[in-house]
N, C-alpha and C positions, 0 to 999 in steps of 0.2 A: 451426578457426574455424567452422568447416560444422556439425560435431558440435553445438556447445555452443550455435550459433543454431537448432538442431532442438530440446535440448536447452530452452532458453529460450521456444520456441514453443507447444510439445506443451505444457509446463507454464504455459503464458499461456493457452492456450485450456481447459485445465483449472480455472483459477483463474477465467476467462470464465464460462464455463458456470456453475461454482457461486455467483459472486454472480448471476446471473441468477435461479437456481433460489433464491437466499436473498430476491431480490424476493418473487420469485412465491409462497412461502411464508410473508413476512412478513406480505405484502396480503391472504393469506386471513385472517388474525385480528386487521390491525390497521388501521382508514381512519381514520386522524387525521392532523391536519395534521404534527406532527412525522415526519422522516425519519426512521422507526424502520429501514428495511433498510439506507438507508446506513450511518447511526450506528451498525448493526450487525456490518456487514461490516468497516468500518474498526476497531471494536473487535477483532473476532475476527482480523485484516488483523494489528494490531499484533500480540498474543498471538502468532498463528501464528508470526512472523518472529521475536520471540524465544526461543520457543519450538527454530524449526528453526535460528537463531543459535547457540544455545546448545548444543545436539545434536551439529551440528559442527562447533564447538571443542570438545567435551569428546571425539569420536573424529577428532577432527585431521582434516576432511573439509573446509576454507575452501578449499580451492584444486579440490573434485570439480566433478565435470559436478552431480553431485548438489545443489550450490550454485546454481548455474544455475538446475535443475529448479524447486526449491523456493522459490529467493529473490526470483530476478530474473521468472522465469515466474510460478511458480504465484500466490504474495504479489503483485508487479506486476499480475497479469491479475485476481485478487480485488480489489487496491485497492493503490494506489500510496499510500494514507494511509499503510501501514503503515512504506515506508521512508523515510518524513518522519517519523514515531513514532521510529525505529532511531536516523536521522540526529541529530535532535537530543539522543537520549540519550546517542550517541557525543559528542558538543559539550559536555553535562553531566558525563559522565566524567573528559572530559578539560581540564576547568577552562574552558570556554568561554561561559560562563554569560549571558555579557552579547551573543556570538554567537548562539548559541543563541537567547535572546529577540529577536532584532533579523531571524532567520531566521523565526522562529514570527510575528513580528507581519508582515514583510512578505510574508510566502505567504496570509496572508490576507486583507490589503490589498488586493494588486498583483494575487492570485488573483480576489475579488471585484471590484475592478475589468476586469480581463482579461474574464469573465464579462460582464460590462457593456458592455464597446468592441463585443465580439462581436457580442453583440445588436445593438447601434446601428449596427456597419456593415452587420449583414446587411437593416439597414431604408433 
């Protein structure tokens, strides 16, 4: 358990550091109002994740530390978009279609709102 939360960490603050550095690189060539580094990272966030999804199940590696590494750290510490990208793909796959949309709209809702209370309680 020790392992695989070291495991999880090392690769969260990996995935840290590089959206940080994906800010600070986007902002040198782009100041408009759209969130180009977000929208970025969570793009590349997704990608990645299926990307590394896919790699192990094709060498049988879903149960490695190497999962950890990459999934839950590196993908989680870049952008947590990327395993609500995953999740509801898994929900599409598997004939949940109407879940799936019911997940997609209320993460955005209840997320924007969330966003909102915050603010207001912290005034």
């Amino acid at each position: 358990m020790l392992k695989t939360m070291l495991y999880i960490a090392l690769g969260g603050a990996i995935g840290s550091v590089l959206r940080f550095l994906t800010t600070v690189l986007v902002s040198k060539f782009w100041s408009n109002h759209f969130p180009l580094a977000t929208f970025l990272a969570n793009i590349i966030g997704c990608f990645l994740i299926g990307l590394f999804i896919g790699i192990l199940e094709k060498n049988q590696l879903t149960d490695s530390n190497l999962k950890w590494f990459l999934i839950t750290g590196f993908c989680g510490g870049y952008t947590t978009f990327s395993t609500f990208g995953m999740e509801n793909y898994n929900l599409f796959q598997n004939q949940h279609t109407l879940l799936s949309f019911g997940y997609i709209g209320l993460s955005i809702l209840v997320g924007l709102f969330a966003v909102w209370f915050g603010l207001f309680v912290s005034k």
